[in-house]
Each structure stands twice: as structure tokens, then as C-alpha cells.
C-alpha positions as CSV (number, residue, x, y, z in Angstrom):
1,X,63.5,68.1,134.0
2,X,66.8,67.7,136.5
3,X,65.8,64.2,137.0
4,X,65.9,64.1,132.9
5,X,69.2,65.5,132.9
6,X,70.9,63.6,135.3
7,X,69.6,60.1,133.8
8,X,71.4,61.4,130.4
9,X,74.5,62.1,132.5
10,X,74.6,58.9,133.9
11,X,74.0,57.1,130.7
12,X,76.6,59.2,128.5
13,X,79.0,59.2,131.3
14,X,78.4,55.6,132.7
15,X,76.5,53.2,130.4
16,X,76.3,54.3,127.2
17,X,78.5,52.0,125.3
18,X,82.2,54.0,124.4
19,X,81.4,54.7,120.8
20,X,78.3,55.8,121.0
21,X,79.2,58.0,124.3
22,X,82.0,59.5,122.3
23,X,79.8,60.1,119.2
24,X,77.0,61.9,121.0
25,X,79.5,64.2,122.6
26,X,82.3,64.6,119.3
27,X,79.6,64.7,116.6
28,X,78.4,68.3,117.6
29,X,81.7,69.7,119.1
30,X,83.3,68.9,115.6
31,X,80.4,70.2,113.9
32,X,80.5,73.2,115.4
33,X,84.3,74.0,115.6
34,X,83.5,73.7,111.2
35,X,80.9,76.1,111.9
36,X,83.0,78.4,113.5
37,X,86.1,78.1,111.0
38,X,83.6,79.4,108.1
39,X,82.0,82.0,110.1
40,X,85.5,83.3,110.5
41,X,86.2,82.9,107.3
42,X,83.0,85.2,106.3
43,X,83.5,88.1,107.6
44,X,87.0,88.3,105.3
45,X,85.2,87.1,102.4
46,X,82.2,89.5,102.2
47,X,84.7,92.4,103.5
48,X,86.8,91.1,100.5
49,X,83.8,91.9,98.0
50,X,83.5,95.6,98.5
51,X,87.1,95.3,97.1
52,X,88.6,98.0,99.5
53,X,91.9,96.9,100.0
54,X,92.1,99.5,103.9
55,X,88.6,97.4,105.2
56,X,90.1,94.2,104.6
57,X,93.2,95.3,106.2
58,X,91.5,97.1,109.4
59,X,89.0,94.3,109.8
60,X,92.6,91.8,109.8
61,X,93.8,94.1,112.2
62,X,91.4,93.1,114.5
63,X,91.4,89.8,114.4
64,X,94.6,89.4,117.2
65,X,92.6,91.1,119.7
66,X,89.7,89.9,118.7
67,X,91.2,86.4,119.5
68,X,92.5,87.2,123.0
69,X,88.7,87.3,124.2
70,X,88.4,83.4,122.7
71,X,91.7,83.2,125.2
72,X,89.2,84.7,127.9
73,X,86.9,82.0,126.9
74,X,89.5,79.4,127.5
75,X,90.4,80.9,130.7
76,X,86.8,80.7,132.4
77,X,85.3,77.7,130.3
78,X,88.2,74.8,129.9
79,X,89.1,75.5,133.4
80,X,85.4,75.5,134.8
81,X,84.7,72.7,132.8
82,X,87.4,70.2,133.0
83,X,86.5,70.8,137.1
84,X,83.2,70.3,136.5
85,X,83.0,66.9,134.5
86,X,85.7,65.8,137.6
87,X,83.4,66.8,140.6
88,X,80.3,65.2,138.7
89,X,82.9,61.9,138.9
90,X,83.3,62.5,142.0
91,X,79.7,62.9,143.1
92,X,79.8,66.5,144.6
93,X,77.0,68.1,142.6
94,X,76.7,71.2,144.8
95,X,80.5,71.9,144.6
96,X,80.0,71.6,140.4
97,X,77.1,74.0,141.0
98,X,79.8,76.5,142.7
99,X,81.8,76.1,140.3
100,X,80.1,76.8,137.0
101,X,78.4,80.2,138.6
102,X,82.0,81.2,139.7
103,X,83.2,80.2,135.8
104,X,80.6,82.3,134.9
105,X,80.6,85.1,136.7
106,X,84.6,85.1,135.8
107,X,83.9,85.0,132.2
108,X,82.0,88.0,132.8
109,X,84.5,90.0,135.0
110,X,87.3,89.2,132.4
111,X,85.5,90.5,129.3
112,X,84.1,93.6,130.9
113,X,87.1,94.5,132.7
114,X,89.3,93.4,128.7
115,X,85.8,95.4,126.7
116,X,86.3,98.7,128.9
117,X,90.1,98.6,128.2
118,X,89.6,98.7,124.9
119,X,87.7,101.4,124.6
120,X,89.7,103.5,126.6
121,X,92.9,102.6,125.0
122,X,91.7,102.3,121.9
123,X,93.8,105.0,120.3
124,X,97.2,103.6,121.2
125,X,96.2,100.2,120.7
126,X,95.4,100.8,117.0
127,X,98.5,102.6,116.0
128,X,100.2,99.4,118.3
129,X,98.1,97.2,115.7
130,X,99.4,99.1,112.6
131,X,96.4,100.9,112.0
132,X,96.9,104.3,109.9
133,X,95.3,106.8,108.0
134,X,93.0,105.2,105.5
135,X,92.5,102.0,108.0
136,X,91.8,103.8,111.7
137,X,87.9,104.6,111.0
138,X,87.5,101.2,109.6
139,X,89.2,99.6,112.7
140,X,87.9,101.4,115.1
141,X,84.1,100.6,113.6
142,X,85.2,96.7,114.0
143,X,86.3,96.9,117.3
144,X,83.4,99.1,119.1
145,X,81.5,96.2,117.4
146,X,83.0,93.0,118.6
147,X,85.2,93.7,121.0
148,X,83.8,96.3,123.0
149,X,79.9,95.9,122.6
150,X,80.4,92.0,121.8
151,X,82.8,91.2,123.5
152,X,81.0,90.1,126.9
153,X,78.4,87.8,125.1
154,X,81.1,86.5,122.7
155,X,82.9,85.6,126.1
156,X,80.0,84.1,128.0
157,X,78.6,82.3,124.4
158,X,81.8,79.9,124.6
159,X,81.5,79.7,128.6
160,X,78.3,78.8,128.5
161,X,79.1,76.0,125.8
162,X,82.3,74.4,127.3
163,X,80.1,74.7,131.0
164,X,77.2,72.6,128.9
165,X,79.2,70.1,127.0
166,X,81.0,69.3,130.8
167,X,77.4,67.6,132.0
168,X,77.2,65.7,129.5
169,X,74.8,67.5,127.1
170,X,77.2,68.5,123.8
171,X,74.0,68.8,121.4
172,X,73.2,71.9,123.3
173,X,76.4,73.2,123.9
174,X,77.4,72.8,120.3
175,X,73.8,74.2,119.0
176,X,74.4,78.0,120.1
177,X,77.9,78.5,118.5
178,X,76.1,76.9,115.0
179,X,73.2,79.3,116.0
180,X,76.0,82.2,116.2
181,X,78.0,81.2,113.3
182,X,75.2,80.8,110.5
183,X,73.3,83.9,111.8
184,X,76.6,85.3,111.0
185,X,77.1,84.4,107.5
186,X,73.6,85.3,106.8
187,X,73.6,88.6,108.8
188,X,77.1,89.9,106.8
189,X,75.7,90.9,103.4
190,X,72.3,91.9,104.3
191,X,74.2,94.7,107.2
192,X,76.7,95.0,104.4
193,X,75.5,95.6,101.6
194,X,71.2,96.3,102.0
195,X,70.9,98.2,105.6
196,X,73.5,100.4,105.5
197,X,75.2,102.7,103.2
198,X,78.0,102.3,100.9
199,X,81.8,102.7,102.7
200,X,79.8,101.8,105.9
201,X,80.4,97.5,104.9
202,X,82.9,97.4,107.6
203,X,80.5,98.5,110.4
204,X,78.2,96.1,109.1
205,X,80.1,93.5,109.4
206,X,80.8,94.4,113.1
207,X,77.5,94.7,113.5
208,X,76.5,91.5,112.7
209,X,79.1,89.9,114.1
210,X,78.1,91.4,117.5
211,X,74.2,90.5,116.7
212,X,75.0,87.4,116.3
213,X,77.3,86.8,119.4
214,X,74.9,88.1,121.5
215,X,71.6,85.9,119.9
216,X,74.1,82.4,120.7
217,X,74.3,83.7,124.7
218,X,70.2,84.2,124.5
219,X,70.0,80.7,123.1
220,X,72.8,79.5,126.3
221,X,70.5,81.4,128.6
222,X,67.1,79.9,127.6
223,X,69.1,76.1,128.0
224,X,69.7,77.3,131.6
225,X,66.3,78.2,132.3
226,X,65.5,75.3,130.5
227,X,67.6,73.0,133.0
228,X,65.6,74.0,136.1
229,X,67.0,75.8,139.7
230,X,68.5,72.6,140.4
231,X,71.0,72.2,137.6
232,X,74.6,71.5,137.5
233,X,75.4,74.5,135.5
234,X,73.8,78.1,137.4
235,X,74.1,81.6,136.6
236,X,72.6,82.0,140.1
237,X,75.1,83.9,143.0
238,X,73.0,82.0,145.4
239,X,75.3,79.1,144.6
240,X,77.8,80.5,146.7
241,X,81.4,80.1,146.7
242,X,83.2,77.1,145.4
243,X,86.1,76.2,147.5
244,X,89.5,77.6,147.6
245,X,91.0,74.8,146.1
246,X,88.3,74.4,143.3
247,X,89.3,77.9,142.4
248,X,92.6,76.9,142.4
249,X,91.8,74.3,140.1
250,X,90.0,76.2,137.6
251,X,93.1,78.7,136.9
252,X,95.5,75.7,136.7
253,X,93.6,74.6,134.1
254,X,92.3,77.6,132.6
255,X,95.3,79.6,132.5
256,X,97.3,77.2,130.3
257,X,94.2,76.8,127.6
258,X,94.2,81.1,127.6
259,X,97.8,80.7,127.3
260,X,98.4,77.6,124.4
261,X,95.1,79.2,122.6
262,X,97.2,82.6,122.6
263,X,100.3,81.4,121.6
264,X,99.1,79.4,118.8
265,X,97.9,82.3,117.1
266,X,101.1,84.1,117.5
267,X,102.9,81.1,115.3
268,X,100.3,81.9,112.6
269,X,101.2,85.9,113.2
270,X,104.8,85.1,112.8
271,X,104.6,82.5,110.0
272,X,102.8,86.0,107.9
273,X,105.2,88.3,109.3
274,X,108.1,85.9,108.2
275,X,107.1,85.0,104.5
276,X,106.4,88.9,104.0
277,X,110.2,89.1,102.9
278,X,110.0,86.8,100.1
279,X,107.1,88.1,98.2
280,X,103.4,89.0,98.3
281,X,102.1,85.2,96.2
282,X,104.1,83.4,98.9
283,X,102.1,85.8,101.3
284,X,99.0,85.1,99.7
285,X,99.9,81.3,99.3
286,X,100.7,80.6,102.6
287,X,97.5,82.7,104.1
288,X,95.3,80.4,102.1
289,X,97.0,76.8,103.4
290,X,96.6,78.3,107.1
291,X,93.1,78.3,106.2
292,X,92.7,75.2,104.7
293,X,94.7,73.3,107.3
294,X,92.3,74.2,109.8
295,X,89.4,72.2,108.4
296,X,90.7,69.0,110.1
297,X,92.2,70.7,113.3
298,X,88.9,72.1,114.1
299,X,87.7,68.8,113.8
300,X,90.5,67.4,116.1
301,X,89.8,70.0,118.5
302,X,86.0,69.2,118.3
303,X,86.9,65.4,119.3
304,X,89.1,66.6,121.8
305,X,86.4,69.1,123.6
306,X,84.3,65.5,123.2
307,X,86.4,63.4,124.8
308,X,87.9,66.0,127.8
309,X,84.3,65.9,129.8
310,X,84.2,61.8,129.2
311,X,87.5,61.4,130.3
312,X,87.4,64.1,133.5
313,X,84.6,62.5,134.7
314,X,85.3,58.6,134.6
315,X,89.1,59.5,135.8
316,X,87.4,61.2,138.9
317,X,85.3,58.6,139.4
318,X,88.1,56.2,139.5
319,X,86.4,53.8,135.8
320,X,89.7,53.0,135.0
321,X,88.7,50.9,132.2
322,X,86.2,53.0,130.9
323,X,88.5,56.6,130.7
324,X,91.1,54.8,128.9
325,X,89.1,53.1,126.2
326,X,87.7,56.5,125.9
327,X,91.2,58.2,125.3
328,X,91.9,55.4,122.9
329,X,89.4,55.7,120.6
330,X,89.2,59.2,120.2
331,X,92.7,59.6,120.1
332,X,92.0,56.9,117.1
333,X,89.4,58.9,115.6
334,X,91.7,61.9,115.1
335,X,94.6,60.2,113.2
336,X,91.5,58.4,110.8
337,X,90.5,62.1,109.9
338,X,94.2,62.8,109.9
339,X,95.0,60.5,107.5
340,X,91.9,61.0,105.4
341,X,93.1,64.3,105.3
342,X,96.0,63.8,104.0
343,X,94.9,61.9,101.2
344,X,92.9,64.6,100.1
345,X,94.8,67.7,100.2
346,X,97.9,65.6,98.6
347,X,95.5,64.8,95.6
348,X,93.3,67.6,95.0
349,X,95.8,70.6,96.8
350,X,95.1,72.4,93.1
351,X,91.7,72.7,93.9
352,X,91.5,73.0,97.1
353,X,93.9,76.5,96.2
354,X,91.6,77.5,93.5
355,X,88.5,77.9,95.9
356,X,90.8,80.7,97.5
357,X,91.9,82.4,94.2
358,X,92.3,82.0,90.6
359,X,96.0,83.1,90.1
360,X,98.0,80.8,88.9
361,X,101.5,81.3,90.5
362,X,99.1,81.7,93.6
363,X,97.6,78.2,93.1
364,X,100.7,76.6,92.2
365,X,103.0,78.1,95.4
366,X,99.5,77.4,97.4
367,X,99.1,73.7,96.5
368,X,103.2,73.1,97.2
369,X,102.8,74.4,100.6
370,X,99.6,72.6,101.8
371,X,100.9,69.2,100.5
372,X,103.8,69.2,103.0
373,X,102.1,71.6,106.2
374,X,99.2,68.7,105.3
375,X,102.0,65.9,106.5
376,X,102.1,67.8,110.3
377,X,98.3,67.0,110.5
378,X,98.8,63.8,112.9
379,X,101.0,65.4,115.0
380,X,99.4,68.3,115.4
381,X,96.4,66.4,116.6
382,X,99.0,64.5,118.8
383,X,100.1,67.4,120.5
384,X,97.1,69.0,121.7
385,X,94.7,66.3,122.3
386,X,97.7,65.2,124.9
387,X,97.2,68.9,126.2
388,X,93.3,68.1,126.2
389,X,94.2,65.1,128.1
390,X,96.2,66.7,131.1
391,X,93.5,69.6,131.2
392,X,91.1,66.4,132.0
393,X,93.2,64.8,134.6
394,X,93.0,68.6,136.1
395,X,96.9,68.7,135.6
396,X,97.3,72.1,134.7
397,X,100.9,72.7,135.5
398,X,101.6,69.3,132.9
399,X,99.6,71.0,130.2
400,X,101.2,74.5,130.4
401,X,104.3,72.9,129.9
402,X,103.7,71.0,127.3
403,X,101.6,74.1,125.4
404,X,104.9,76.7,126.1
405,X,107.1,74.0,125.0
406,X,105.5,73.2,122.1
407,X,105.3,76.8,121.6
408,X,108.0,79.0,122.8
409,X,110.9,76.3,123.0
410,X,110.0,74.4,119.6
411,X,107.9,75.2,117.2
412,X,108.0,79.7,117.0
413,X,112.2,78.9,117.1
414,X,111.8,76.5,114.8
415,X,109.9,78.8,112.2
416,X,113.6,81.4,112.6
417,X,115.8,78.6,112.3
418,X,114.8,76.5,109.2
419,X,113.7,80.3,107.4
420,X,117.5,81.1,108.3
421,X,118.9,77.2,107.0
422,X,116.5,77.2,104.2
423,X,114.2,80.1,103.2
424,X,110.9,80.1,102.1
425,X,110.3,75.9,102.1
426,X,111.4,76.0,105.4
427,X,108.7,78.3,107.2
428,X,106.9,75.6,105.4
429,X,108.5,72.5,106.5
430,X,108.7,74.2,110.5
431,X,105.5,73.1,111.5
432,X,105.8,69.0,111.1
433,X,109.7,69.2,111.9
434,X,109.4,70.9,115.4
435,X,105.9,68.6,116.0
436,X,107.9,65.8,115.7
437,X,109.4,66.6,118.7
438,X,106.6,67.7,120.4
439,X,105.1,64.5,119.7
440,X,108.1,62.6,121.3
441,X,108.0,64.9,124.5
442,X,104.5,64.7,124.4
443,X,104.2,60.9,124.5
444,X,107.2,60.8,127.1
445,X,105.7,63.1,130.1
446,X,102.3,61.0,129.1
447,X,104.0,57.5,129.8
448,X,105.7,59.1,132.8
449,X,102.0,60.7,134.2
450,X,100.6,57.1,134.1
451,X,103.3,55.3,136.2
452,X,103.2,57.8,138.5
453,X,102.2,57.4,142.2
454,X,99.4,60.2,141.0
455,X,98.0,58.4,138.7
456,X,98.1,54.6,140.2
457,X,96.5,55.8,143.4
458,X,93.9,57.2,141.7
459,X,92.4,54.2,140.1
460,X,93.4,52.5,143.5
């Protein structure tokens, strides 16, 4: 079986021709980045049906905490990966064996440690959230589920994957998280609304949510056992230690994915909390386009998690040639489904509202807004596959820059100032004005990185 494996490294990494290397690694990230949009999605939706306006807001509670164990995620599984796919370049097998048990056993350390904090915080925590009277039960149901009970298999699930896809084998790593996600949507209603009682639907979306979590890191664990002792990617301690400076390199590079993943979802926190003051349609409006947007960013990222483990491994393994074809096509690849994208919401943004909701003034404020956040699509794809880029060159320090900047210097102060300049258009317009720059700073500290002494001794 290992000799298997490593013939289908060799030829995706190696010989495969570009396109159809890049395909067989983008095709089932992207597919199941879509997966996991919706699956998000459902547990609002079916939550949404018991039309209980306190479990749709505890269950949204949630969700911010819920997100900082995807951050977790980032933390153990870009950082372990991106190494990974470099020492496989490089040829040290035993050192990539190190490494992913380390990844993994830090996945697990990180969750437990976040899980057990939770539970004994949880009080606090909730009123810090905004949870009161008629939403604390509800809340509290939620997050026993998924945070606290799933929170260590949510954590490892998306270890596991981004550990997977780094040697080369994305079908796999991309078939748990599907697993998860439609076991999701088809767990919800029956927990929801047939196994439990009425004003228990919250709990039974937890519960499902946490079934579900935890049936995707089976699925990751029988691919292990699948793989043989001798695999690249071990749960085993008997792997030993990686060395100091491969730990090094795992927090370089994980710790600016846990932080960019973070602060991206504190734009989207602020973007709500800003576009409260003008009224509850633009609230509604602008919720709906946050969703919508993110059918072709997920897709972007999906070509991005693709690309990172081609591009790691044929820069540490000095194919020149072959990384930056790579990096050119998929970077191509994103702007085609960014312009497609484009097209479509700018024609059919009516629609596109009305699978949300049926009000009108809804529909009409929701299709204004998604026709101009639509126009930041490229250069939100810009940004962070250039982020993707510099966590596959192992250049952590370039990539937390570039993710704070974009963040914390541009984009979050660029939400306050065009609210201020021009009010509710502007939170609007924020996202494709301050990308614009990110883009240009972006493409700047990338020209600069490749005629660097760094970069030209590497290929030398």
C-alpha cells in the first residue's frame, strides 16, 4: 500500500502534467469548501423553521466561538501541512512523519485544552456573547454540543484533511469534510424535528452537528489505517519528535492562518454590528450577500488549499519551472471563477436574493449590495491566495503581515471610515476599496520575495 502511495505522490507532485496535477488536488478541495458553506448554512435554516426567533439568535451566538476552533484547525493543519508537502520536496520522509504526529497531537492538545475552557467558563462567556434570558438554555445546549463534546473531533476532522491533502492525496482529504457536511444536513431535521421533542430543535441541531463531526474523524482515522505503519501522515507517538526548527516552522506558518482565519470573521462581525444602526432590511440584506459571496471564495480557497501542497513541495525540491507554472495557473483559475462570478450575480442578483427571502424591500437593498461586494471578488481571491502562497514557501512572518495588514490596517478601518464619509453604501463599497490596496501591497512584497537572495538561492 505505502509503495502505492508514494508512486501517486511522485506522479501528482512530479510528472503528472500541471493541469491535470492541479485538477486532481483543486477539484475536491473546492468541492468540499461548497460542502462546507451549505452545511453551515443548514443548521440556520432548519433552526430558522421552528420559527423561534431566541434559537436562531443563541445558535448565532455561537457561531464566533464556534469559529475560533476552525482557527485551531488552521493553527495545527496549515502549519503541519505546508511543512510537510516541503520536507516530502526535500526528501526527508521520516522528518514529515515527525511532523504530522506532532500536528496532530497539537490539534488535540489545543481543542481539549479550548473544549475544557468552555465548559468551565461557560457562564461568563455567554453573557460576554450577549446571551440572556430567553437565549441562555438554548446557547448553552449548542455549545455543550459542538464546542465542548465536538469540538476535539471537529479539530482533528480538518487536521486530518489539510495533513492528507499535503501528500498528495486531496480525494481523501476532501471526502471526510463532504462525509461531515451532508451527514449534517441530513442529520438536522430528523434530531430536530422526529427524535426529540418540541422546544428541544436547538439541541438537536447540536447534536447532529457533533455526530457528524465526529463520524468525518472516523472516516480520517480508517484512511490512516488504510495508509499502512509506514505512511507519511501518523497518529503514532512512536514517530518521535520532529526537530526544533520544524516546530518552529509549523507555528510560523500556523499561527498566521489561526490568526487571518480569525480576523476575517471579525470584518463580517463588524460589517453586522455596523449596518445595525441604519435598519433591520439593511441588516437582513447585507447578512444574505455575506452569504452569497462566499460561494466563489470557498471555491478560491479550495484552489488555493490545492495549489499550497503543489507549490511547497516543488519549491522545496528546487522545480523551479514546475512551482511557478503551478502558481500561474491556479492563480488563473481563480480570476476565471471570479469573473464568472461576477457575471452572474450582476445579472440574476434578484434571484439570487429571493432564494434568501421573499420581501421585497429585502430583495431589492439585497441585490444592490451584492452587485457592488460582487466587484471585490478578484481581489479578494488576490489577497489570500498570495497569503496561501507565502504559507507554501514556509514564510510565515510574510504571510502574517500581509493577513494583519489586510485586516487590522486596511480593510476593518476601512469599514469606519467610508460608514463615517458615506453611510450605508459605504460599509458596502469597504470591501473592494481597501482590497484594492491589498492587492497592490500584496503584489509588491510578492515581486520583492522573488528577487530576493531567499528566493534565487533556492532554485540555485
Amino acid at each position: 500500500m505505502q509503495t502505492n502511495l508514494n508512486l501517486s505522490r511522485e506522479d501528482i507532485f512530479r510528472s503528472l502534467p500541471i493541469p491535470s496535477a492541479l485538477a486532481k488536488m483543486v477539484l475536491p478541495a473546492a468541492a468540499s469548501q461548497l460542502i462546507v458553506l451549505i452545511y453551515n448554512m443548514a443548521d440556520t435554516f432548519f433552526v430558522g423553521q421552528t420559527n423561534n426567533p431566541y434559537m436562531v439568535a443563541a445558535t448565532s451566538l455561537i457561531l464566533p466561538v464556534f469559529n475560533i476552533t476552525l482557527c485551531l484547525a488552521g493553527l495545527a493543519g496549515i502549519g503541519g501541512g505546508s511543512l510537510i508537502s516541503r520536507l516530502l520536496g526535500e526528501g526527508d520522509e521520516e522528518e514529515a512523519r515527525r511532523v504530522s504526529a506532532f500536528s496532530l497531537y497539537l490539534g488535540l492538545a489545543v481543542s481539549a485544552l479550548f473544549a475544557v475552557g468552555i465548559l468551565v467558563f461557560m457562564e461568563p462567556v455567554l453573557q460576554l456573547l450577549g446571551a440572556g434570558v430567553n437565549t441562555y438554555d438554548y446557547a448553552r445546549q449548542y455549545a455543550l454540543c459542538v464546542i465542548v463534546v465536538g469540538g476535539v473531533p471537529t479539530v482533528l476532522s480538518n487536521v486530518l484533511s489539510n495533513l492528507i491533502r499535503s501528500i498528495g492525496l486531496s480525494r481523501e482529504a476532501s471526502a471526510g469534510i463532504i462525509l461531515g457536511g451532508v451527514l449534517n444536513i441530513a442529520l438536522d431535521p430528523l434530531f430536530m424535528f422526529v427524535l426529540l421533542p418540541d422546544g428541544q430543535e436547538v439541541l438537536g441541531a447540536g447534536l447532529a452537528t457533533c455526530l457528524s463531526n465526529c463520524v468525518a474523524f472516523l472516516f480520517f482515522a480508517a484512511v490512516l489505517a488504510r495508509m499502512g505503519r509506514g505512511a507519511a501522515i501518523t497518529f503514532s507517538p512512536k514517530a518521535g519528535m520532529p526537530r526544533a526548527e520544524s516546530v518552529s516552522a509549523i507555528f510560523s506558518v500556523g499561527v498566521p492562518s489561526a490568526i487571518t482565519t480569525f480576523l476575517f470573521d471579525l470584518d463580517y462581525v463588524i460589517i453586522d454590528k455596523l449596518m445595525v444602526a441604519y435598519d433591520d432590511l439593511a441588516l437582513a440584506a447585507v447578512g444574505i450577500v455575506l452569504k452569497v459571496e462566499r460561494f466563489p471564495l470557498n471555491v478560491g480557497i479550495g484552489i488555493c488549499q490545492g495549489m499550497m501542497p503543489l507549490a511547497a513541495y516543488n519549491y522545496s525540491a528546487r522545480n523551479r519551472g514546475r512551482m511557478e507554472d503551478t502558481v500561474r495557473l491556479a492563480r488563473g483559475t481563480g480570476l476565471v471563477v471570479a469573473a464568472v462570478s461576477i457575471l452572474l450575480y450582476e445579472l440574476f442578483a434578484v434571484q439570487f436574493a429571493h432564494l434568501f427571502i421573499a420581501d421585497a424591500r429585502t430583495v431589492e437593498l439585497a441585490s444592490q449590495f451584492l452587485r457592488i461586494r460582487v466587484l471585490a471578488t478578484p481581489l479578494m481571491f488576490l489577497s489570500f491566495f498570495t497569503v496561501y502562497l507565502f504559507q507554501a514557501f514556509g514564510q510565515g512572518r510574510i504571510a502574517l503581515f500581509l493577513g494583519v495588514t489586510r485586516w487590522l490596517v486596511l480593510n476593518i478601518p476601512m469599514l469606519f471610515l467610508l460608514n463615517t464619509l458615506v453611510g450605508m453604501y459605504g460599509l458596502v463599497w469597504s470591501q473592494a476599496a481597501a482590497d484594492s490596496l491589498t492587492v497592490l501591497l500584496s503584489l509588491y512584497v510578492y515581486w520583492r520575495f522573488r528577487r530576493s537572495a531567499r528566493y534565487i538561492q533556492q532554485f540555485q
